[in-house]
C-alpha positions in Angstrom: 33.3 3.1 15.0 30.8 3.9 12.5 29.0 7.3 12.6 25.5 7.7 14.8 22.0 6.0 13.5 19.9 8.8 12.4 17.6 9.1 9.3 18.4 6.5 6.4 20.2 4.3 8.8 18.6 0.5 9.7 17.8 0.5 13.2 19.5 -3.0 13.9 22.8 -1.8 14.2 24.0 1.0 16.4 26.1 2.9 14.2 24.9 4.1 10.9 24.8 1.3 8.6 22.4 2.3 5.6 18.9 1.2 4.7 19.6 -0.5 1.2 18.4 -3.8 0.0 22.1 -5.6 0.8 24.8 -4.2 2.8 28.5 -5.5 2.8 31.9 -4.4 4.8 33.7 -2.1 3.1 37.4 -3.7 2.2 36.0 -7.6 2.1 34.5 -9.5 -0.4 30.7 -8.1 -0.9 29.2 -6.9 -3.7 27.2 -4.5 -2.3 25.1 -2.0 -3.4 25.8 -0.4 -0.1 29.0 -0.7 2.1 29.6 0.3 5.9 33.2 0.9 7.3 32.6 -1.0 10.8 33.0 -1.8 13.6 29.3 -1.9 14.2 27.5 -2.6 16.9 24.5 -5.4 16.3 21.4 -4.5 18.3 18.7 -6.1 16.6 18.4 -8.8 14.1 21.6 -8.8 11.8 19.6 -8.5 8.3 22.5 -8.3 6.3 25.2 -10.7 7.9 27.8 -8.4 9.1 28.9 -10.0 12.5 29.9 -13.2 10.9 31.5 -14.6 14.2 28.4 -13.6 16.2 29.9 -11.8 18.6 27.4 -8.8 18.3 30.1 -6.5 16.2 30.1 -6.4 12.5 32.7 -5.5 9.8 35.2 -6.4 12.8 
């Protein structure tokens, strides 16, 4: 799992995935700026379209 949310992490996703105007897996086909290492947990709106099967995890 991804580390903790604290300061500079979007509060959608539990797990620290980073404020940043686009955020992509880490290891797939994004072109970032920013990458995450998941899984992640979805518990908001999913701004930057990491659980692509919708199951509420991203970068499965």
């Amino acid at each position: 799992m991804a580390p903790a949310a604290g300061a500079g992490c979007d509060p959608n996703y539990s797990g620290c995935v980073p404020i940043a105007s686009d955020v992509d897996c880490a290891g797939g086909s994004g072109n970032g700026p920013a990458y995450v290492r998941g899984p992640v947990q979805v518990i908001g709106n999913d701004i930057y379209g990491l659980d692509r099967d919708g199951d509420g995890l991203g970068c499965e």
